[in-house]
Every structure is written in C-alpha cells, then in structure tokens.
C-alpha positions in Angstrom: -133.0 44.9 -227.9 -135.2 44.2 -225.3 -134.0 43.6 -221.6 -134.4 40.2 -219.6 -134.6 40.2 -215.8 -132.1 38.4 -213.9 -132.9 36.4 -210.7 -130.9 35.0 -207.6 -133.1 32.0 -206.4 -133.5 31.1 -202.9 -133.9 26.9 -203.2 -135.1 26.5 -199.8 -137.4 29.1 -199.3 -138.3 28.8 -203.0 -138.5 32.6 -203.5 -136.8 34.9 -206.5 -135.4 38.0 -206.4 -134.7 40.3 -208.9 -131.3 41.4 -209.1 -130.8 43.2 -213.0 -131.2 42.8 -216.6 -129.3 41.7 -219.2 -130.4 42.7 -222.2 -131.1 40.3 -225.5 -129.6 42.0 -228.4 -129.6 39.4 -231.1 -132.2 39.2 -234.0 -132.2 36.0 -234.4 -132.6 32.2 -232.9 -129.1 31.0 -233.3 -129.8 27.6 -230.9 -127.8 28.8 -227.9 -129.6 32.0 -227.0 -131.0 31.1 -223.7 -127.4 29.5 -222.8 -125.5 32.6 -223.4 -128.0 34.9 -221.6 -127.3 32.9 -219.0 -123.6 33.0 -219.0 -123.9 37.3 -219.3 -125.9 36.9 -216.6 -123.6 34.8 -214.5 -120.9 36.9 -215.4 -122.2 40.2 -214.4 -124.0 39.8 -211.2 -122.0 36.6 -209.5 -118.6 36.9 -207.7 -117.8 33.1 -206.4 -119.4 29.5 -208.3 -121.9 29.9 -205.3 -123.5 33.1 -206.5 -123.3 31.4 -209.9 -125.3 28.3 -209.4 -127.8 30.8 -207.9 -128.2 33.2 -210.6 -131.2 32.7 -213.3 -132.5 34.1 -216.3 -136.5 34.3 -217.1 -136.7 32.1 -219.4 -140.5 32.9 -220.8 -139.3 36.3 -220.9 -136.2 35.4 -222.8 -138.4 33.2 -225.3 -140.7 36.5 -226.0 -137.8 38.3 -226.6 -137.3 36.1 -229.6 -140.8 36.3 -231.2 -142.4 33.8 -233.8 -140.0 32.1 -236.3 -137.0 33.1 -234.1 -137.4 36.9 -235.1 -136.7 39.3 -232.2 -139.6 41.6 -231.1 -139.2 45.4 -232.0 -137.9 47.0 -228.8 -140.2 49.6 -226.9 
C-alpha cells in the first residue's frame, strides 16, 4: 500500500495544493488504476462537480506506486 497525494489545482494561477492521500492498495496493473484513484479521490475530498473538476491525483507518483511489470512496490 503505498499512499498518493491528492491535489486541488488552481487553472489560473497554475498552482497545486495538496489537500490528502489516497492510498493505492492494489497489487497489480488492472488497466483502470489511475481512473479509479481518481474517482476515490473525487469522492473523498470534493463536495459540489466544481470541487470535482478541480481535484487531481499525481499521476508519476501513482505510476511508481505500480512498479515494473505492473507489480506494486513493497510499502515503507
């Protein structure tokens, strides 16, 4: 399990902050990884489609979660 930082963007001042983790529990690459990251994410830490379109998920963070071969890192 490793955790995966969760962002609101600012679009016009081009600036991220960090507002949680969700954490990446599966071993595996199953195709829609990334996706449903992003839906935790969206889930957790937006209250209105606004919030929602401004929530992100770092992605090279989420990709190292997975590892080589789509093998998850061991947690630390």
């Amino acid at each position: 399990m490793r955790p995966i930082s969760v962002y609101r963007v600012d679009y016009v001042k081009k600036t991220k902050v960090r507002i949680g983790t969700v954490v990446e529990r599966r071993k595996k690459d199953r195709g829609d990884n990334l996706r449903g990251l992003l839906y935790l994410a969206r889930k957790s830490f937006a209250s209105s489609p606004q919030e929602a379109f401004l929530t992100a998920v770092d992605w090279q963070e989420a990709r190292l979660a997975q590892g080589k071969g789509g093998q998850a890192l061991p947690s630390m």
